[in-house]
C-alpha positions as CSV (number, residue, x, y, z in Angstrom):
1,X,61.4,96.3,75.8
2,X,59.8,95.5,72.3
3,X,56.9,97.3,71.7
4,X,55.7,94.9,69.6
5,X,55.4,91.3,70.4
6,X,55.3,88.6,67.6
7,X,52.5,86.5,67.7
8,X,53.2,82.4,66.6
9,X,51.0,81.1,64.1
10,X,48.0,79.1,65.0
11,X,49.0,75.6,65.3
12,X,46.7,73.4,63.5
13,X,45.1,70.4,64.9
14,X,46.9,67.0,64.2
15,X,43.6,66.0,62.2
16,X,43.5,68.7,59.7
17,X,46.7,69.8,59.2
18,X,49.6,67.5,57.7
19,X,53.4,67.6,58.6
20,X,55.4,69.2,57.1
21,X,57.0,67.8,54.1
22,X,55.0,64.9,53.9
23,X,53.6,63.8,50.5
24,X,50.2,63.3,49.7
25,X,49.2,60.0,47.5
26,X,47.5,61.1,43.8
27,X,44.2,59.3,43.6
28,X,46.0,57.5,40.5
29,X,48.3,55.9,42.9
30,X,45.9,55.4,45.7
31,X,44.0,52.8,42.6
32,X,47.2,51.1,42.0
33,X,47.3,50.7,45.6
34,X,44.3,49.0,45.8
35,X,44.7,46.8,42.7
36,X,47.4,45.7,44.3
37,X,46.1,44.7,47.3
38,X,43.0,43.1,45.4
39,X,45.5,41.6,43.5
40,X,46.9,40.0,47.0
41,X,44.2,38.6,48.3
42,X,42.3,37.4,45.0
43,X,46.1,35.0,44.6
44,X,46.4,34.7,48.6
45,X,47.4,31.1,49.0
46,X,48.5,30.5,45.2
47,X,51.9,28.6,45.7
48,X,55.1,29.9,43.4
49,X,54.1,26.7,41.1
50,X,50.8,27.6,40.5
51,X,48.8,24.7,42.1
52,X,45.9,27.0,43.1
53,X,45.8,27.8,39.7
54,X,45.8,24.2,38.1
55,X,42.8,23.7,40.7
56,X,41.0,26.5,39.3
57,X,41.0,25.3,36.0
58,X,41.0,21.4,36.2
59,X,38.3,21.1,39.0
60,X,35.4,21.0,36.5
61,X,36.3,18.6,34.2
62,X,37.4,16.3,37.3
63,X,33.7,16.7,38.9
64,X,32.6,16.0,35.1
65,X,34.4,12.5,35.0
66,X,33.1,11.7,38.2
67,X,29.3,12.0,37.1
68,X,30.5,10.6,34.0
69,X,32.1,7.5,36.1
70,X,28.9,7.4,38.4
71,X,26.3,7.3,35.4
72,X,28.4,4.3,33.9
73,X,28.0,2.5,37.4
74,X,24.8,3.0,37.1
75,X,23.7,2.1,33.9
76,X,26.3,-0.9,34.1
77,X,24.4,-2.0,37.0
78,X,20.9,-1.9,35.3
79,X,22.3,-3.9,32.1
80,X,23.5,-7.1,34.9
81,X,20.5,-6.2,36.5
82,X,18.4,-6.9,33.3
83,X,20.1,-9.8,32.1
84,X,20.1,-11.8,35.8
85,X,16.4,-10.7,35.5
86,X,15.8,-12.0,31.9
87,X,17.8,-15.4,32.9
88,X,15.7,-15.7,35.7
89,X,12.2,-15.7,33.9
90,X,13.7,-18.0,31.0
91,X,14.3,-20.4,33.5
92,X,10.8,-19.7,34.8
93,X,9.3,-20.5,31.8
94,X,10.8,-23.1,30.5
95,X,10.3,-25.4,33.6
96,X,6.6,-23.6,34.7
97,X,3.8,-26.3,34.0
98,X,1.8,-23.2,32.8
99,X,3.7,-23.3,29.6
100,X,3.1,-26.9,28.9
101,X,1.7,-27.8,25.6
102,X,-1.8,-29.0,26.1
103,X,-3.5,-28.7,22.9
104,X,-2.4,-29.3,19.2
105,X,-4.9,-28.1,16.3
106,X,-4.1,-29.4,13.0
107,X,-5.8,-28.1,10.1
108,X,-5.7,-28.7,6.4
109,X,-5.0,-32.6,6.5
110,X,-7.7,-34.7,4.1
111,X,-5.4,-38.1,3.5
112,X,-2.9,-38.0,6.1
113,X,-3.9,-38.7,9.9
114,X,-3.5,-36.1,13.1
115,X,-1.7,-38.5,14.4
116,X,0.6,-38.8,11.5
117,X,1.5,-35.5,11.4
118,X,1.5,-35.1,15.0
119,X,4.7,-37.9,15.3
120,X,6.4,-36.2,12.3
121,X,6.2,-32.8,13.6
122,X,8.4,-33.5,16.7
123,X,5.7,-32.2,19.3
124,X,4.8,-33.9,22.6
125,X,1.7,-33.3,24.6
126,X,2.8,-32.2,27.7
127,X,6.3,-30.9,26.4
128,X,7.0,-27.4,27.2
129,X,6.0,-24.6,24.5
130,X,9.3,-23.4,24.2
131,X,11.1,-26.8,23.5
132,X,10.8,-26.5,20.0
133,X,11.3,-23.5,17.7
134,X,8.2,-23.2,14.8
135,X,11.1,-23.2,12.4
136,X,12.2,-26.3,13.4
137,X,9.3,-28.4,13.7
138,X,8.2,-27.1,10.0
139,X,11.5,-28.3,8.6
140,X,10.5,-31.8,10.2
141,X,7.1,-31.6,8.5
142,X,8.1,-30.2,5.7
143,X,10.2,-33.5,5.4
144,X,7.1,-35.2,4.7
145,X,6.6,-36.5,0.9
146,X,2.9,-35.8,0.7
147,X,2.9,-32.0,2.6
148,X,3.0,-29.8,0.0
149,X,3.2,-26.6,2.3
150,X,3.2,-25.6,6.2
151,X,3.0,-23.9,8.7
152,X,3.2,-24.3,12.6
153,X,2.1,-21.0,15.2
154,X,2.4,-21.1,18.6
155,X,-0.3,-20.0,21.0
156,X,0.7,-18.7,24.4
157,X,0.3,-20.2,26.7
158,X,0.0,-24.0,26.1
159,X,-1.0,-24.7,22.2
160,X,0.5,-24.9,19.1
161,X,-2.0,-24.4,15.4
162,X,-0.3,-26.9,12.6
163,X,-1.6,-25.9,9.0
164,X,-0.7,-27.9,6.2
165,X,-1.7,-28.1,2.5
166,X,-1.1,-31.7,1.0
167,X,-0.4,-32.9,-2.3
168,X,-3.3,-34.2,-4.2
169,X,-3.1,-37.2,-6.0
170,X,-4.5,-37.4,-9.7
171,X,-2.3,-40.9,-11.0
172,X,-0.7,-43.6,-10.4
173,X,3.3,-43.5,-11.9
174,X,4.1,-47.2,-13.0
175,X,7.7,-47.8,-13.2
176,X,9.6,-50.2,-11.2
177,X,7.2,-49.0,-8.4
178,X,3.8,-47.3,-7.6
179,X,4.6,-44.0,-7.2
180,X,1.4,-41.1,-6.5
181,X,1.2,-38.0,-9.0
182,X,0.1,-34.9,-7.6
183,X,-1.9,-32.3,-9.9
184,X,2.0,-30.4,-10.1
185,X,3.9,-33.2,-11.7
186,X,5.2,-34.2,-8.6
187,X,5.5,-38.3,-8.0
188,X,6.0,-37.7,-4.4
189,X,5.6,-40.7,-3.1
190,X,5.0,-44.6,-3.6
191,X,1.9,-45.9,-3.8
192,X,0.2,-48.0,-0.6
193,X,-2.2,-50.7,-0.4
194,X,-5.2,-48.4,-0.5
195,X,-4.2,-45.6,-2.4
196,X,-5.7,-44.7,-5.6
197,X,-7.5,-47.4,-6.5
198,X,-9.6,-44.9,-8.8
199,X,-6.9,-43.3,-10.3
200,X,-5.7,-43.1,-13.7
201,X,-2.5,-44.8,-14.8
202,X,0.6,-43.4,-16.3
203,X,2.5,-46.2,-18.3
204,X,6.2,-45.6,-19.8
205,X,7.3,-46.9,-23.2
206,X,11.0,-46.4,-22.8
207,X,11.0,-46.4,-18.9
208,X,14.9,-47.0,-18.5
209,X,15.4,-43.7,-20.5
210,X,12.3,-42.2,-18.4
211,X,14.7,-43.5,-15.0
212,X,17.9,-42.1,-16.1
213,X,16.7,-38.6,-17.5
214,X,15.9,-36.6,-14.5
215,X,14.6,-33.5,-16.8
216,X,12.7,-35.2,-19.0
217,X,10.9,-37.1,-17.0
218,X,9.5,-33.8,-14.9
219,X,9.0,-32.5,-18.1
220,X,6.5,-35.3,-19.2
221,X,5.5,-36.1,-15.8
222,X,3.9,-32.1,-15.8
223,X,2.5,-32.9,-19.3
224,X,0.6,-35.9,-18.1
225,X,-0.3,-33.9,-14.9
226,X,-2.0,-31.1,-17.2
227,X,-3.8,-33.9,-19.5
228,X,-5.6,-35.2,-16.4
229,X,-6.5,-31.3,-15.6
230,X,-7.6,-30.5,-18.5
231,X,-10.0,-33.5,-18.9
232,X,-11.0,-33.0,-15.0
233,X,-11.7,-29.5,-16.6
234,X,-13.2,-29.6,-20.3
235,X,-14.3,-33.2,-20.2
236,X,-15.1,-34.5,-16.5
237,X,-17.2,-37.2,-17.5
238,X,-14.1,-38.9,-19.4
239,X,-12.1,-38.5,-16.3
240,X,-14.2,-41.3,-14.6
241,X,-13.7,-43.4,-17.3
242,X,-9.9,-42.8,-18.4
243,X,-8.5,-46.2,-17.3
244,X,-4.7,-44.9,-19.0
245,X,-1.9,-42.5,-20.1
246,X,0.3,-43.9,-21.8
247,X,3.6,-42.2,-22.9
248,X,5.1,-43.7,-26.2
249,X,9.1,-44.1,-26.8
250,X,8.5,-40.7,-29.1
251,X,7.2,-39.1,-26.1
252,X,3.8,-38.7,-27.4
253,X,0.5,-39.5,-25.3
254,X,-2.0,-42.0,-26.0
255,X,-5.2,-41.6,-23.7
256,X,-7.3,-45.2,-23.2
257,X,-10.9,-45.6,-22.1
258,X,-12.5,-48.6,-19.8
259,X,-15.6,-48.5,-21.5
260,X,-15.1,-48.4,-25.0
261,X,-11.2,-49.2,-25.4
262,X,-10.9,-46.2,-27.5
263,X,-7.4,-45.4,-27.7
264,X,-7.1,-41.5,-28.1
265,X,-3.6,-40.5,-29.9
266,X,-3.3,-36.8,-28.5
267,X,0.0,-36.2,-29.7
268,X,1.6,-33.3,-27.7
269,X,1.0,-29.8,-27.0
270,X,-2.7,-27.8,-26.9
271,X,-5.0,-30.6,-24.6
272,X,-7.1,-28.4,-23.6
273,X,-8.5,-27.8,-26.9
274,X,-8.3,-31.3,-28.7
275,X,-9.9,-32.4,-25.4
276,X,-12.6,-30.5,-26.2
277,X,-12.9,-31.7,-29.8
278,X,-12.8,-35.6,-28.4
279,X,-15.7,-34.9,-26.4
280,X,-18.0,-33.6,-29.2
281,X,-16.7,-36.5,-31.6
282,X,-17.7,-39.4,-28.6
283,X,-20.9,-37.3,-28.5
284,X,-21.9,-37.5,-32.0
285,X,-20.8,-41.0,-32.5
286,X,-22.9,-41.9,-29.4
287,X,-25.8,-40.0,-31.1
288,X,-25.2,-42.5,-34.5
289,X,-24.9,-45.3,-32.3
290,X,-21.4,-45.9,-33.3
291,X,-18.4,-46.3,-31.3
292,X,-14.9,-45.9,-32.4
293,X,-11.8,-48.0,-31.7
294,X,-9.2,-44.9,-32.1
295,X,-9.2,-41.5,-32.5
296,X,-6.7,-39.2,-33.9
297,X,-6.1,-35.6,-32.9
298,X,-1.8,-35.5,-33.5
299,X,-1.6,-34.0,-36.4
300,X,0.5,-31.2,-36.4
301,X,0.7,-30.1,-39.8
302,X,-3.0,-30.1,-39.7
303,X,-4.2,-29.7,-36.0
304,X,-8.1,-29.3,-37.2
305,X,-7.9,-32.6,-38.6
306,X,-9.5,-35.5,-36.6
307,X,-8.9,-39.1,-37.7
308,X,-12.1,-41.7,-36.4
309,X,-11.5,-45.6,-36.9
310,X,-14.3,-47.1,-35.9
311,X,-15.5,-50.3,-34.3
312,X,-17.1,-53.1,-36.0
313,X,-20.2,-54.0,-34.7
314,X,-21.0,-57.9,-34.1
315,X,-23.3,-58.2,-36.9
316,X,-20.2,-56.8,-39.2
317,X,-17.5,-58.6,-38.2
């Protein structure tokens, strides 16, 4: 009999105490662990291809194309919208009787007619606005020999505003016909029954050399042009009176009078002032009762020189 009885350890409780030789997990490890299993469920589903992957990445530029694609749809659909919309109203109002032409103002006409310029413009009462382009119908006017300038606007709804400016005649061009001179040198048209009954005329000398050379003959046409002008301007009682230019073979102008068949030899170059100088010689032979049969002012070498011929009175001759 023992007198001493060994007494077996305490057993610990299942929850506190581990078994025996079993290993306990470092803290490092236990991280790994759960890396790993984040790991596992953050690529759960991810095929041995990688398709889950290609998902990830492509998805936003496919959802990009697709607004991309919608937007064009869209704005594709606006554009035939537009243009069905824009056909539609053309037709509207090209065939609307709000946009026919009612009224036609002309403005700036002195010799020709409205109704003249009315038949060579193209324009219809009655006609739609839009019929004609404003471009168009000035080319027709402008076709016109005696429109100098023009202009056409169109007034919305139902009227159209013609403005012309039209040559102004100052002679008459005798050559093989009548032909009107305007105040540019311009013979832009032949003379009618009615027409310038008043005006001056403009004779030719050599008028088959005046025919065939196109130059010089808008060259002295321009020159006989300014001679009216200048008389018109420095002498405007001798314009009333000016019965004829005449251009010599030399292509130097003679000036003749109705009243006193003076023949005035202006030679070329400087009217203005020899025009002048006429009138104060005519002026001072009126004065001395004396009238003169020609009158010099062509001489070049000596411009200030006037020659005077005078007219024999009755009881002289």
């Amino acid at each position: 009999m023992k007198l001493f009885r060994r007494n077996r350890k305490a057993e610990y409780p299942e929850s506190l105490e581990p078994p025996k030789n079993a290993r306990i997990a470092s803290a490092k490890a236990r991280g790994a662990g759960s890396l790993r299993e984040a790991g596992d469920s953050a690529h759960e589903g991810v095929g041995d291809d990688g398709s889950g992957a290609s998902q990830g990445r492509f998805g936003p530029r496919v959802r990009a194309l697709g607004r991309i694609l919608a937007w064009g749809i869209f704005i594709g659909g606006l554009v035939t919208g537009s243009i069905t919309l824009g056909r539609a109203f053309e037709e509207f109002v090209r065939s609307s009787p709000s946009f026919a032409i009612k009224v036609v103002e002309i403005e700036g006409n002195a010799q020709l007619s409205d109704q003249e310029i009315l038949d060579t413009s193209g324009i219809a009462i009655g006609d739609n606005i839009f019929h004609s382009k404003g471009e168009e119908i000035e080319a027709r006017l402008r076709r016109h020999p005696a429109l100098r300038a023009v202009s056409v606007e169109r007034v919305l709804p139902s009227r159209f505003i013609i403005r012309v400016e039209e040559y102004r005649p100052i002679a008459i061009v005798a050559l093989k016909e009548l032909y009107l001179l305007s105040r540019e040198g311009v013979a832009y048209q032949p003379l009618e029954s009615t027409d310038g009954n008043d005006l001056p005329i403009i004779s030719v000398e050599d008028a088959e050399l005046f025919i065939r050379d196109r130059a010089l003959r808008q060259r002295l046409l321009f020159e006989a042009a300014s001679i009216v002008d200048a008389i018109e301007r420095e002498s405007g009682e001798l314009l009333d009176e000016l019965m004829e230019i005449h251009i010599r073979s030399d292509q130097r102008f003679v000036l003749r009078f109705f009243e006193e068949r003076t023949d005035v030899f202006l030679g070329r170059g400087d009217y203005p002032t020899k025009l002048a100088r006429l009138r104060e010689i005519l002026a001072e032979l009126a004065d001395r009762s004396l009238r003169a049969s020609r009158v010099h002012l062509d001489n070049e070498l000596r411009p200030e020189r006037v020659t005077v011929r005078l007219k024999l009175s009755d009881e002289h001759r």
